[in-house]
C-alpha positions as CSV (number, residue, x, y, z in Angstrom):
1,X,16.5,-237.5,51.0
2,X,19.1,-235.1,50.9
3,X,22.1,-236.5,49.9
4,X,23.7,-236.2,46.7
5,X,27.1,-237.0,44.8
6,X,29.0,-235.2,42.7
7,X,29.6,-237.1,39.8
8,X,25.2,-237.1,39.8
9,X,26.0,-233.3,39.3
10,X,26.4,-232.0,35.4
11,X,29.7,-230.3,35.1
12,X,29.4,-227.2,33.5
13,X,32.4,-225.2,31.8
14,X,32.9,-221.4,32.7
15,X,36.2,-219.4,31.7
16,X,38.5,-220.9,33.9
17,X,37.1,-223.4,35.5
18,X,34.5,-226.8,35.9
19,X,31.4,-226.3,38.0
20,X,29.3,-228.6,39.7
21,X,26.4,-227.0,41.7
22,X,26.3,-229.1,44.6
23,X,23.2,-227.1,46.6
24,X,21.2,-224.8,44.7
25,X,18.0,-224.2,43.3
26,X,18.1,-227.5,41.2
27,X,19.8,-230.0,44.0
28,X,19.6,-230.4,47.5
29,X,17.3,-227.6,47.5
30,X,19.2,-225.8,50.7
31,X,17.2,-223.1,52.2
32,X,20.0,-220.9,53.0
33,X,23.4,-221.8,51.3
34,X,24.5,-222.9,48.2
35,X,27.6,-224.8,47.4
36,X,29.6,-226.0,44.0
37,X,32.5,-227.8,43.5
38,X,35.3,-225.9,41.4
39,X,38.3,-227.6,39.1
40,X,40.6,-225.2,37.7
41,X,43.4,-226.3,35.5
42,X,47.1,-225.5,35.7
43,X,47.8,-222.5,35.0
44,X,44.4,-221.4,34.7
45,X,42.5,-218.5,36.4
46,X,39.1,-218.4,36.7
47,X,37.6,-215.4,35.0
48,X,36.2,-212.6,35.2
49,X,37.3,-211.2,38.2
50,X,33.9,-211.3,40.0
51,X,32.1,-210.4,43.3
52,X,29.1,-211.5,45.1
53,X,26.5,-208.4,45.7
54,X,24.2,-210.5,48.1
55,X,26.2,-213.3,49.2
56,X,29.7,-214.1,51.1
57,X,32.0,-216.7,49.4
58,X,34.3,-219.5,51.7
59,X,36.3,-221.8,49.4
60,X,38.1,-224.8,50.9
61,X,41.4,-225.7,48.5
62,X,40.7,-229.9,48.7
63,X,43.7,-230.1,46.1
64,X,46.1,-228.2,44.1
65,X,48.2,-225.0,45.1
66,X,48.2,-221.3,43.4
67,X,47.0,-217.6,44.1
68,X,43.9,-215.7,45.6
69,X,43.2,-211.9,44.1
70,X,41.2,-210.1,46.6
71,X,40.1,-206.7,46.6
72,X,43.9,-205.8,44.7
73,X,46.0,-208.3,47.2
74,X,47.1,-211.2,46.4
75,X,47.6,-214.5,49.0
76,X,49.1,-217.8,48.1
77,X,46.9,-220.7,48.8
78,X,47.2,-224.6,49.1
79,X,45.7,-227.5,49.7
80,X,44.1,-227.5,53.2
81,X,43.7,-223.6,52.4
82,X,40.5,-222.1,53.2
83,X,39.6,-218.1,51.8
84,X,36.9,-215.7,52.6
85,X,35.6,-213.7,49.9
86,X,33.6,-211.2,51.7
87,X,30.5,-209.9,50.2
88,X,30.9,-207.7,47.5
89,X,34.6,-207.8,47.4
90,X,36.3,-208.3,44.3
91,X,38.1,-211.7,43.8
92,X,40.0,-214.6,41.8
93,X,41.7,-217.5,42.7
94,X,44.7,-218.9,40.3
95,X,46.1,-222.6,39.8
96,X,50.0,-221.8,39.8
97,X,50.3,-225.3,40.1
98,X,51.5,-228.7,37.9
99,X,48.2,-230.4,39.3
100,X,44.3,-229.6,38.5
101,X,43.1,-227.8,41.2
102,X,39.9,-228.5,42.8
103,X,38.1,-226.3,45.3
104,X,34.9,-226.4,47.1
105,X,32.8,-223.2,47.5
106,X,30.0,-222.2,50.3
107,X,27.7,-219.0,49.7
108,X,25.4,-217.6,52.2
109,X,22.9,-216.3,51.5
110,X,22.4,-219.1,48.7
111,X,23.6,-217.6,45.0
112,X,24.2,-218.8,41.5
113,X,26.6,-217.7,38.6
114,X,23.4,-215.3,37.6
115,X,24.0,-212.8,40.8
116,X,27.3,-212.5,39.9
117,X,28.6,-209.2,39.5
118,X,31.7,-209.1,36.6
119,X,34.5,-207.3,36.0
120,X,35.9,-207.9,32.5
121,X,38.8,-205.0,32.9
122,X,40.2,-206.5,36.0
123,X,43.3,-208.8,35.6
124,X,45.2,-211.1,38.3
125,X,48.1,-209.3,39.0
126,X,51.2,-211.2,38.2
C-alpha cells in the first residue's frame, strides 16, 4: 500500500533543519518524485546554501514565516507560501519567525541529500 505517516518516518538532523524523507528510495518508493518534510527552528537557516544538479525543488510553507535566498535574491515567505527552486539554482530558506517552521518539499526527478550540490562560502544575506 502506499500510504505512509510521518511520524513512521525517522527524523534525521542536518544543519539547520529536521528531515523526514517522505518518498524516497526507502518509503513509498515513488518512481518519479521524492518528497521530505522540513522543520527549521527560529532563527535558524538551513545550511549550506545548496542546489539540486538533477532535480527541481517546490516547498510548500505549512507553518511558520521567514526568508528564501535564491540565486542572490532574497523573498519573504509565509505560511501558505509556496517557492520554486529551479534546478541548479542556488538556494536557502530562513525561519525569521518566533514559531518552528515546518515545510514540505517536492523534487522531480526524485533526489536525496547525497545529489546535493554545497556551497559552504555562501551566506544568507542579512
Amino acid at each position: 500500500m502506499t500510504i505512509i505517516n510521518e511520524a513512521d518516518v525517522p527524523e534525521v538532523e542536518h544543519p539547520g533543519r529536521y528531515m523526514r524523507w517522505l518518498a524516497s528510495e526507502d518509503s513509498l518508493k515513488a518512481n518519479h518524485l521524492s518528497c521530505c518534510v522540513i522543520r527549521v527552528l527560529p532563527g535558524q537557516a538551513v545550511r549550506p546554501a545548496h542546489s539540486h544538479p538533477q532535480s527541481e525543488e517546490l516547498i510548500y510553507i505549512i507553518r511558520g514565516n521567514g526568508k528564501v535566498m535564491i540565486g542572490g535574491e532574497v523573498g519573504e515567505v509565509r505560511e501558505g507560501s509556496a517557492i520554486l527552486f529551479e534546478q541548479g539554482k542556488v538556494h536557502m530558506l530562513k525561519n525569521t519567525g518566533d514559531v518552528e517552521m515546518k515545510v514540505i518539499c517536492f523534487f522531480a526527478p526524485a533526489t536525496n541529500i547525497d545529489n546535493y550540490k554545497m556551497f559552504e562560502d555562501v551566506e544568507f544575506p542579512e
